[in-house]
C-alpha positions as a printed Julia matrix, in Angstrom:
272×3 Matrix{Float64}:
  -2.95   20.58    6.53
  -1.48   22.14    9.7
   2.13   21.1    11.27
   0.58   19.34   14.06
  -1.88   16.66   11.88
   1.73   16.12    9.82
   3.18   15.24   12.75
   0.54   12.89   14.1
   0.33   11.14   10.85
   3.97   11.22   10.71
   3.73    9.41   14.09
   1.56    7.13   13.57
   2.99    5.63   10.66
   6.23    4.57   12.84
   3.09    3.19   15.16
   2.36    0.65   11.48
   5.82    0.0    11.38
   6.28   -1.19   15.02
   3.28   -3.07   14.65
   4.72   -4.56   11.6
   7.57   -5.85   13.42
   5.6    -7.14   16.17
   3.39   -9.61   13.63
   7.36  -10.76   12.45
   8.28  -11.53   15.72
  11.8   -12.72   15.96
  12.84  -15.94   13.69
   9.98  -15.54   11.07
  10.23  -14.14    7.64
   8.14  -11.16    6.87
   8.3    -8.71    4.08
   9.47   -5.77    6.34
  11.53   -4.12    3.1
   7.83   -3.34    1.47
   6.33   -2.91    4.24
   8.14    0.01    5.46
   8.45    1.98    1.97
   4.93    1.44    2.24
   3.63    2.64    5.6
   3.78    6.82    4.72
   1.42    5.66    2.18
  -1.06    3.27    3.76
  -1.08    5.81    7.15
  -2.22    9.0     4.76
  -4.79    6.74    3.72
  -6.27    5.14    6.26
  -5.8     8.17    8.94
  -6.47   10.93    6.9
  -7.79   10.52    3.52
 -10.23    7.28    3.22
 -14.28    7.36    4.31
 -14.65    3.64    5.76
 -16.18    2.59    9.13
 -14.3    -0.1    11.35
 -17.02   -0.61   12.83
 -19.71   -1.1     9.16
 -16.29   -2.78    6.95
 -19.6    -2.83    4.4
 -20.25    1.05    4.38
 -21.3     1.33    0.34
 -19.85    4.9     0.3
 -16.49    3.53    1.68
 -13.35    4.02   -0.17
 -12.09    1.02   -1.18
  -8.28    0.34   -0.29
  -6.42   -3.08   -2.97
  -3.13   -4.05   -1.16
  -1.92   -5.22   -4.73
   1.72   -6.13   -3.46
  -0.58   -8.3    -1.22
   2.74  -10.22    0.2
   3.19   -6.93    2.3
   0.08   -8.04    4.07
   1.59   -7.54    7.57
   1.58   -3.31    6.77
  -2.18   -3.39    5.77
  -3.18   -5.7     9.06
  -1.45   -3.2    10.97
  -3.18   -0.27    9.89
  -6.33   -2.23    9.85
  -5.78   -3.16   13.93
  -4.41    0.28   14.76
  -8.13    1.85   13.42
 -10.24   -0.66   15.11
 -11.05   -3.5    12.65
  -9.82   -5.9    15.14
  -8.24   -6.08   18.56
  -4.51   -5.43   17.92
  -3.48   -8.83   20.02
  -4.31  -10.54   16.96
  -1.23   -9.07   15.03
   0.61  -11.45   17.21
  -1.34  -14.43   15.5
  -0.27  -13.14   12.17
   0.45  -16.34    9.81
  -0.67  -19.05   12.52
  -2.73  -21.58   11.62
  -6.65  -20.16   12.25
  -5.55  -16.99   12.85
  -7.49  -14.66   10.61
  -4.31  -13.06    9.74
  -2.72  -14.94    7.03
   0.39  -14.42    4.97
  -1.59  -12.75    1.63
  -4.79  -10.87    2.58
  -7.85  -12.83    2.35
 -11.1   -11.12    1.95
 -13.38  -13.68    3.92
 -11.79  -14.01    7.24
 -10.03  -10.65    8.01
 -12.79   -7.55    8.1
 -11.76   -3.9     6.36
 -10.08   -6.43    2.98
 -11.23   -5.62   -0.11
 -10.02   -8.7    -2.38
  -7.62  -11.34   -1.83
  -4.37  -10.22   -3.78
  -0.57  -10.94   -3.69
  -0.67  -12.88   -7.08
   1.16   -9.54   -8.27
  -0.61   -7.84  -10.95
  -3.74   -8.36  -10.45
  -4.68   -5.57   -8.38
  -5.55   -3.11  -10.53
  -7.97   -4.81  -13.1
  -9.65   -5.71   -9.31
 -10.02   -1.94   -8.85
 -10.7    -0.72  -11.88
 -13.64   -3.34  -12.15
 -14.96   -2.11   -8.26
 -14.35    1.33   -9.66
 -16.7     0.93  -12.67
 -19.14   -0.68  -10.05
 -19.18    2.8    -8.5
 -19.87    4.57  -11.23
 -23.24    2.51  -12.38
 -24.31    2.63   -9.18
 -23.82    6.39   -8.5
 -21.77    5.71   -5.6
 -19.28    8.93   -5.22
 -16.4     6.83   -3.71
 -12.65    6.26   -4.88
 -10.49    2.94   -5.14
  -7.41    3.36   -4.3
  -4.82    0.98   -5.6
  -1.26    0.06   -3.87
   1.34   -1.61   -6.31
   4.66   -2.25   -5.6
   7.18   -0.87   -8.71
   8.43   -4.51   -9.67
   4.95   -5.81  -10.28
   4.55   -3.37  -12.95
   6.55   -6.0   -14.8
   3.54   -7.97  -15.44
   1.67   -7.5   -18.15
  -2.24   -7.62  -16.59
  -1.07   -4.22  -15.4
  -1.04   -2.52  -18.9
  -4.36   -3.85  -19.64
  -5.83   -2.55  -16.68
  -4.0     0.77  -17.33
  -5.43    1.01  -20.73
  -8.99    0.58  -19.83
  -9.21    2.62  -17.28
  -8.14    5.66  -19.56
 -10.45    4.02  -22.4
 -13.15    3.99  -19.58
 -12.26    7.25  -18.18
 -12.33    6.09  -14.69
 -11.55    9.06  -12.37
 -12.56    7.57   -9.05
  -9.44    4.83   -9.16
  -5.93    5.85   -7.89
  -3.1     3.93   -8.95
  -0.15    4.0    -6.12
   3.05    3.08   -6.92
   5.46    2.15   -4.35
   8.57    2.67   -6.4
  11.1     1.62   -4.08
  13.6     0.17   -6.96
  14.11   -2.86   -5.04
  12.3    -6.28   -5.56
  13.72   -9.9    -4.24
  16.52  -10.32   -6.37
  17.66   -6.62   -6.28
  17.67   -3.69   -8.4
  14.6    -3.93  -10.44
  16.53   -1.79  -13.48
  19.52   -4.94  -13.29
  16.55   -7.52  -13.84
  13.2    -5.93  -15.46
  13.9    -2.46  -16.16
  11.13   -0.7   -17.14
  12.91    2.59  -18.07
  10.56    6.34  -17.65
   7.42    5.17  -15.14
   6.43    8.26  -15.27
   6.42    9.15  -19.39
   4.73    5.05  -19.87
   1.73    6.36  -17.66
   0.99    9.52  -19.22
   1.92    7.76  -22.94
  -1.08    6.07  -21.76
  -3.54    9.09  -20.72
  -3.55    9.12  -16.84
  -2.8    11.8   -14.76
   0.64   11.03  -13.05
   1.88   12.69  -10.07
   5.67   11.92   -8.76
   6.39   12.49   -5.22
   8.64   12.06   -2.15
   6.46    8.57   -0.65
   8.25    9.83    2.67
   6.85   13.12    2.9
   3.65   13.13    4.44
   2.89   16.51    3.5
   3.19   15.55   -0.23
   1.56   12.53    0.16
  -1.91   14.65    1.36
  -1.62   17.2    -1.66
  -1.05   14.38   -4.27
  -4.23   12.8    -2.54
  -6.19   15.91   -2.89
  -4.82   16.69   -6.28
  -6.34   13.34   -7.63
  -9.45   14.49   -6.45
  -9.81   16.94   -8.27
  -9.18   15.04  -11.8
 -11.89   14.4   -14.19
 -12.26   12.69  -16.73
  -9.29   10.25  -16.41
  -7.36    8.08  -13.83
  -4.65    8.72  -11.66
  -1.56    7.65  -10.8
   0.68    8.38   -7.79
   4.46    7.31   -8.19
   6.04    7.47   -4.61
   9.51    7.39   -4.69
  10.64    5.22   -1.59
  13.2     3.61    0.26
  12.74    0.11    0.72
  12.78   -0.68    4.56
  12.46    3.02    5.43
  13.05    3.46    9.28
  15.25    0.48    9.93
  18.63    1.0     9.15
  20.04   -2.25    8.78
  16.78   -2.73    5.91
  17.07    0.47    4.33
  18.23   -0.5     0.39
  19.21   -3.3     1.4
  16.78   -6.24   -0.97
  18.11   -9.23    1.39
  14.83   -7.96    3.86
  12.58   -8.18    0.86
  11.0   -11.44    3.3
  13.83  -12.23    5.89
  13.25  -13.07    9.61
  14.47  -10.83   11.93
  17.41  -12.11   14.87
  16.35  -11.51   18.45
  19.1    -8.7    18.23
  17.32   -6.7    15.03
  14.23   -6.77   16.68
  15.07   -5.03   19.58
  17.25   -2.73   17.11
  14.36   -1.93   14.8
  12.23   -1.48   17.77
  14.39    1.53   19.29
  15.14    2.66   16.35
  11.18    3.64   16.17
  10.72    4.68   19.37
């Protein structure tokens, strides 16, 4: 991948973070914390990596994209506006009444949504069912799956993780968003699920552990998963929760906290 695609991609995920700031607005709470760790990820995919059609969300070859942290719906809508799903006005409509923007993602009124998620856990049986779809049907597309690290603490996961490997399923990609971080704080100081990466392969996927900030790395671990056979893969990105706005980076108290007139402007410029 050349310097200069890096570097577009690289922009245009600050582009999904501005956007995600402009669904907040000022006074509203929003999950910017996941959203941000997030948005290296969600811009590979969506501007680089994924077949889909904003204009045919139906394609049956598309790549299907599972927000399973689905409370981080705000990142997703952005991406979804910034390639043409719908005019990007309607971020400002996020969570109003109507508005087919709501706060979890809801497959029958916003186009380019896959399932309705944010009941964490879930996500992954979702995809690993769509992904066995694929397969009878001969379809040669991949599902790529978005989890946030804390949701790993519940238990539908494991299920899901086991099947897939019983299945071998190796058109779904798990995605781990392992910013360390959930509401409450440090997910080791309240669920700590010790080595992510030995439980995965202990259970027969392929497991790749990279920098979720890196763009570059973000492509080749892409790539690399598609070029397994055989078995599912999972992608453990290590993050920073509220990457690119100081004031959020670490910091669990903007896991879903409005932003003051003065931190928007602040997170704003901070982006530009």
């Amino acid at each position: 991948m050349s310097k200069e695609i890096i570097q577009e991609l690289e922009s245009k995920a600050k582009t999904l973070r501005k956007n995600v700031v402009v669904s907040m607005d000022v006074g509203n709470a929003g999950h910017l914390g996941g959203a941000f760790s997030s948005a290296d990820i969600v811009t590979a995919l969506y501007f680089s990596k994924m077949k889909h059609d904003p204009k045919n969300p139906k394609m049956t070859t598309r790549d299907r994209f599972l927000l399973s942290k689905g409370h981080v719906a705000i990142l997703q809508y952005s991406a979804l506006a910034e390639a043409g799903y719908f005019p990007k006005d309607e971020l400002a409509n996020t969570k109003a009444i109507g508005s087919i923007l709501q706060g979890h993602p809801d497959v029958i009124r916003t186009p380019g949504i896959e399932a309705g998620t944010g009941s964490l856990g879930q996500g992954l049986s979702i995809g690993l069912g769509m992904a066995l779809g694929l397969r009878l049907d001969k379809i040669d597309s991949t599902v790529y799956v978005l989890c946030g690290d804390g949701e790993l603490a519940e238990g539908q996961n494991w299920e899901a993780i086991m099947a897939a490997m019983a299945f071998k399923v190796d058109n779904l990609v798990a995605i781990v968003d392992r910013n360390r971080l959930q509401a409450q704080g440090k997910i080791e100081e309240r669920f700590n699920m010790g080595d992510l990466k030995s439980k995965w392969l202990a259970f027969g996927w392929e497991v790749i552990e990279i920098d979720g900030h890196n763009m570059e790395e973000i492509l080749k671990a892409l790539d690399h998963a598609d070029s397994i056979k055989g078995k599912p893969t999972v992608i453990i990105a290590n993050t920073i929760k509220g990457k690119g706005a100081s004031f959020a980076e670490d910091n669990p108290a903007f896991h879903n906290a409005p932003l003051t007139e003065e931190l928007y402007h602040q997170v704003l410029a901070e982006l530009a």
